[in-house]
N, C-alpha and C positions, 0 to 999 in steps of 0.2 A: 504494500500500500504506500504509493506516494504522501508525503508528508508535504505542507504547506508552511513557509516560516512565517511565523508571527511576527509584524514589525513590533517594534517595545518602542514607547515617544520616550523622546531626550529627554530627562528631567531638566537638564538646563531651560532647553528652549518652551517646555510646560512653563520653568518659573518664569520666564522673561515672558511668557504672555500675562501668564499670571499678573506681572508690576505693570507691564503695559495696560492690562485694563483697570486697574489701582490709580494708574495716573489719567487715565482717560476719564474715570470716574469726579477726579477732583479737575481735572479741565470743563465738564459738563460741570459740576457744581459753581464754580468761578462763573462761565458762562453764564448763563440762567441766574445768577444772584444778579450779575450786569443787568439783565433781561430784565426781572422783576422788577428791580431800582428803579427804568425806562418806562417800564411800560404798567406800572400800576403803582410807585410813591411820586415819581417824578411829575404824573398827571395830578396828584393831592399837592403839589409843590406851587406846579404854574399855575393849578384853578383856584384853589384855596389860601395859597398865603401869599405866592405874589402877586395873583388875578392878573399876567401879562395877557395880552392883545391875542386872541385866535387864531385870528387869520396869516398875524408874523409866525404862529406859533407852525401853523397848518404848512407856511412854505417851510421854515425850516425843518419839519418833519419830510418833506418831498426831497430836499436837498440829502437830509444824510440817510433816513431808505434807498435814495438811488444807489449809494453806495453796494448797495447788495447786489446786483447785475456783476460784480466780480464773480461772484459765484462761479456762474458757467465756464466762466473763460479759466479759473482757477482751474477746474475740474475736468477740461479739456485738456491743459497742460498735463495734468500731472497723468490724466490716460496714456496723452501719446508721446511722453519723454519718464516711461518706467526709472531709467537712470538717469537721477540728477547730476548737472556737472557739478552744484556744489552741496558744502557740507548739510545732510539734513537735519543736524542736530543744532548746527550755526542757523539754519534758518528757522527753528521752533522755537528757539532763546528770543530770535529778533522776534517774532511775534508774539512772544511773549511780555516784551519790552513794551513794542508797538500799543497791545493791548491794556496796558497798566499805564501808561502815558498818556495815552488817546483818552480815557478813561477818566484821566483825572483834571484832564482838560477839558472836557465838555462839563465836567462837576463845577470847575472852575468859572469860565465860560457862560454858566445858565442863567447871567442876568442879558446877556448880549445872544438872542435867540438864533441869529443868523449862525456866529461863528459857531453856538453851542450846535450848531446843526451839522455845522461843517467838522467837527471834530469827533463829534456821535456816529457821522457817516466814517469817519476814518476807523471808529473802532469796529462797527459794524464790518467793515472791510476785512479787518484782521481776523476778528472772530469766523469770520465768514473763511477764511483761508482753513483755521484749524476746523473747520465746520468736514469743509470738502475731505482732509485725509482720514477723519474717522469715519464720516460714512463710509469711504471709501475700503474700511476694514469692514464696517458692518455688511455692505454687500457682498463683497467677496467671501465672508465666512457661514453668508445665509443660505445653506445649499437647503436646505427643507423649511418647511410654513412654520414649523416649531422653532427652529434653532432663529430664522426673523422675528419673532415676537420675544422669544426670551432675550436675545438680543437687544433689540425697543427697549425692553423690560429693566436689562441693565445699565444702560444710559439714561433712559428715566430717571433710574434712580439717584444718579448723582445730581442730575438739574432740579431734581424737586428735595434733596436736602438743600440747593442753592436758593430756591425759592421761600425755604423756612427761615431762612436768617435775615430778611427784609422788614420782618414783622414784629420778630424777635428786637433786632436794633432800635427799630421804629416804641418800641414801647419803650425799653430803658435809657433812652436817647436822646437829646433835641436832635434838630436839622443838622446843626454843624458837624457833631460828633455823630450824626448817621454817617454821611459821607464819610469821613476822615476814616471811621472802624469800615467802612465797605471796601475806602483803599489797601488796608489795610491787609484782610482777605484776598485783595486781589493778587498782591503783591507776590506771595507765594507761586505765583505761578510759572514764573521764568524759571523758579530753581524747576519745577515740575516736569516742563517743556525742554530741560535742562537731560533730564532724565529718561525723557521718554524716547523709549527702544524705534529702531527705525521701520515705519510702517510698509508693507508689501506694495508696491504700487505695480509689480509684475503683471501685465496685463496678459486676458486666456487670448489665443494665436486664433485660435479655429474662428474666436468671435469677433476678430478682427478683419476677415475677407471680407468682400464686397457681396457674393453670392450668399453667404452665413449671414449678412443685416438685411439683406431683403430681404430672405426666408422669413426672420424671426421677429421682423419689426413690422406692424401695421401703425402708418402717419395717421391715418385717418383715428385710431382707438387712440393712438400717444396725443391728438389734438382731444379730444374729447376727456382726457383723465385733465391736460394741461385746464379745460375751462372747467370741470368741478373739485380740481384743484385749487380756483381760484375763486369760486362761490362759496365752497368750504368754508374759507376763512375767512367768512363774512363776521365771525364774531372780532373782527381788527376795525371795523365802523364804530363800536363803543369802548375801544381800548380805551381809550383818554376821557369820554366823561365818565363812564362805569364809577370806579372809583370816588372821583370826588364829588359826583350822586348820591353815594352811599356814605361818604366820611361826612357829608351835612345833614344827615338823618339822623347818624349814631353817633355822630365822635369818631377821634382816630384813636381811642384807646379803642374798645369797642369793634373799630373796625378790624384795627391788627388780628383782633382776634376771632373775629369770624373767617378773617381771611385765613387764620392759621387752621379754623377747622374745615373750611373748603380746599383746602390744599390735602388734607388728611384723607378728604371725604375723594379728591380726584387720585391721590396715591390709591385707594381703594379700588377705584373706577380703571386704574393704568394695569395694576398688580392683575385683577379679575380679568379683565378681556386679555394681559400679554399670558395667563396661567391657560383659557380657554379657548379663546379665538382660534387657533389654530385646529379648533373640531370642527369648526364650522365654515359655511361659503362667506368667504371675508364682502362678497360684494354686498350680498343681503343683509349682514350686519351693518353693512354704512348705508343703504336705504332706510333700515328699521328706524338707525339713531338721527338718522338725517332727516326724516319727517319726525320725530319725538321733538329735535333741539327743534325744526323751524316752527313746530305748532306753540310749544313752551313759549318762544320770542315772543310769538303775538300777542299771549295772552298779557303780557308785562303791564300794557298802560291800561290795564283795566283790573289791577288785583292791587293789593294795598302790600306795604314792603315786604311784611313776613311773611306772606305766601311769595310774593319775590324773591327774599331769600331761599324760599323750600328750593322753590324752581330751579334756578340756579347752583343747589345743592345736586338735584339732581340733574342737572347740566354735566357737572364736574364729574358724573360717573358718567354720565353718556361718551361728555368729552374725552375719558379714556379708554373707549373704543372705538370712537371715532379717528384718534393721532394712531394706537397701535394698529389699526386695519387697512388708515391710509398709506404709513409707511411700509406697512408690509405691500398693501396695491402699489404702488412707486416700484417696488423691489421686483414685484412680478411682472412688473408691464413695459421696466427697462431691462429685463432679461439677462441682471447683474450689470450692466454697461454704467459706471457711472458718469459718463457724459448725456446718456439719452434721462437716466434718474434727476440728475441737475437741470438739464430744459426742463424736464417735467416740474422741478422743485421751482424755478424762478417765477414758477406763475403764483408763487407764494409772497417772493418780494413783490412782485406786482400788484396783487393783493394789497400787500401792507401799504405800495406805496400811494396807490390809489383811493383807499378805503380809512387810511390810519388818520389823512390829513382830511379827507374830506368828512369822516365825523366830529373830527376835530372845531374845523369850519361851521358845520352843522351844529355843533351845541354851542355857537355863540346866539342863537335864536331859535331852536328847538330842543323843547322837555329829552332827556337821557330816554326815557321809556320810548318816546317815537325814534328813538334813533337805534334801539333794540328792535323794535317793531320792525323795522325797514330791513334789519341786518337777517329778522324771521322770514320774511321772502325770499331773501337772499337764499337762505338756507335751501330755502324748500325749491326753489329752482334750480338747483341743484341735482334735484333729483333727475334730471331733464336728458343731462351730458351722462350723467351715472348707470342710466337706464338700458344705454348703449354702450357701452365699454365694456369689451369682452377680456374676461381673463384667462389663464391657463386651463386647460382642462384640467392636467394633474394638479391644482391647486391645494384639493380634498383628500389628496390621498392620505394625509399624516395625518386625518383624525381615523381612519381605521385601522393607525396602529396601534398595536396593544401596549396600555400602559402599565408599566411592574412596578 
């Protein structure tokens, strides 16, 4: 009887992934605590204590979103130049740098809207760089529907312990020493980026022919994920008043801390659909949640806050199945390519850039509740592009394997 050898994994190269995603985990936490800062104290910052002018506020959000259109072109590069000519360790420091500078410049910066836009857009740039090479590991190591969600599942997790420490500071804090302790946090991350093992960019050969992308790619489905990709994230229309609707109803003690049990309540929401999704047709999970969120928006301007809050509560669980299902549809419908994953992602900058500044604009003469309401059609049109988008056949096949 022929014998088969067992390969036995390196333990070296086990541990260095091991550290590698150790430090990926505190780069998503650093990230996302940035995120937070921006996109839900920074709006209680300008609406509430300085009450600056909207509409300067609305361009300078257009200005540094632009910045995210790096994206693609990052992510182009690093497909089709596998071997960097230079060091990748010298250039994760520098963006490390980049990011803790830029960072503390727009903090600087946020009496003077314009430049704060222009230097928000520069960190968004950076971030966006270390954006491109871990997805770039996440695609490449998500050969099954399981191993993409536990995947999600583990970056998750670092960005929503990043998301706990804004609310935390926020209570024991005033404004100055919020910032200065967020610097603070961030700083860590050069030695991080410092450390961090050098990531695969070896791209598959076979999926590089010109006959192998027009077998495996249909324009027509990647246009149609691209535009409910971008209705998706119609809940970026009330980034900016959300918040400081809610911090003049309750308070910002008060709010900190609702926020901290919706953050709990969506860790719940992220953990349960990245543990299960993968039993199910991930498409009809984003129909199901995708008519729930747009029906919930509407009802908004017609229910009083604390059924608002419920709502919203369960927002936060819908919401994480709606991020684990979309990311894993991304993963399916770029066929691991991550140049065609990034087209498909930028219609999310798009999204922001288009919808972030124009709610913005819109709550200097419209109630928060109609500018959810509006963001609830969004949703629900949505369904429209979603209805047509064909995914893998084998998509299903990893819920009929048996679990030990």
């Amino acid at each position: 009887m022929k014998t088969v050898p067992i390969e036995t994994p390196d333990p070296k190269s086990k541990q260095k992934t091991n550290s590698n995603y150790s430090l990926y985990f505190y780069t998503f936490l650093t990230i996302n605590l940035i995120a937070v800062i921006v996109n839900s104290y920074l709006p209680i910052y300008f609406y509430n204590v300085l009450n600056v002018d909207r509409t300067q506020l609305a361009f300078a959000q257009i200005i540094s979103y632009s910045a995210l259109f790096i994206k693609p072109v990052i992510s182009i590069y690093f497909d089709r130049n596998p071997r960097l000519k230079f060091p990748i360790r010298l250039l994760l420091v520098g963006i490390g740098v980049g990011i803790l500078l830029s960072f503390i410049a727009f903090i600087l910066s946020i009496p003077i809207l314009i430049i704060f836009g222009i230097f928000l857009g520069i960190n968004f740039a950076f971030t966006s760089v270390i954006d491109v090479i871990i997805k770039k590991v996440l695609i490449k190591k998500s050969d099954t529907e399981k191993e993409k969600n536990r995947n999600v599942l583990y970056f998750q997790a670092g960005s929503l312990i990043g998301a706990f420490l804004p609310p935390i500071l926020s209570i024991l804090l005033p404004w100055s020493m919020f910032f200065i302790s967020s610097i603070i946090i961030v700083a860590p991350l050069i030695i991080v980026l410092a450390f961090l093992g050098k990531p695969e960019y070896a791209p598959d050969k076979e999926k590089l022919t010109t006959d192998t992308f027009k077998a495996e790619f249909s324009f027509k489905n990647i246009a149609l994920v691209c535009i409910f990709t971008f209705l998706i994230y119609a809940d970026q229309l009330y980034q900016y008043p959300l918040e400081p609707y809610l911090v003049d109803f309750m308070g910002q003690l008060l709010f900190n801390i609702v926020f901290m049990i919706f953050l709990l309540i969506n860790t719940i929401g992220i953990i349960f659909a990245g543990i299960i999704s993968h039993r199910w047709n991930k498409k009809k999970i984003l129909v199901y949640n995708t008519i729930l969120t747009g029906l919930l928006l509407l009802l908004t301007p017609f229910v009083p806050l604390f059924i608002f809050l419920f709502i919203y509560a369960v927002l936060m669980i819908v919401g994480g199945f709606i991020i684990v299902n979309l990311i894993s549809l991304l993963i399916d419908v770029s066929k691991e390519r991550i140049t065609i994953y990034q087209t498909i992602a930028v219609f999310v900058v798009i999204a922001k850039i288009v919808l972030v500044p124009l709610g913005t604009g819109l709550s200097e003469f419209l109630a928060s509740e109609w500018i959810i309401f509006i963001a609830g059609i969004l949703f629900l049109l949505a369904l429209i592009p979603l209805y047509f988008i064909q995914t893998s056949p084998t998509q299903n096949q990893n819920s009929d394997i048996r679990q030990d």
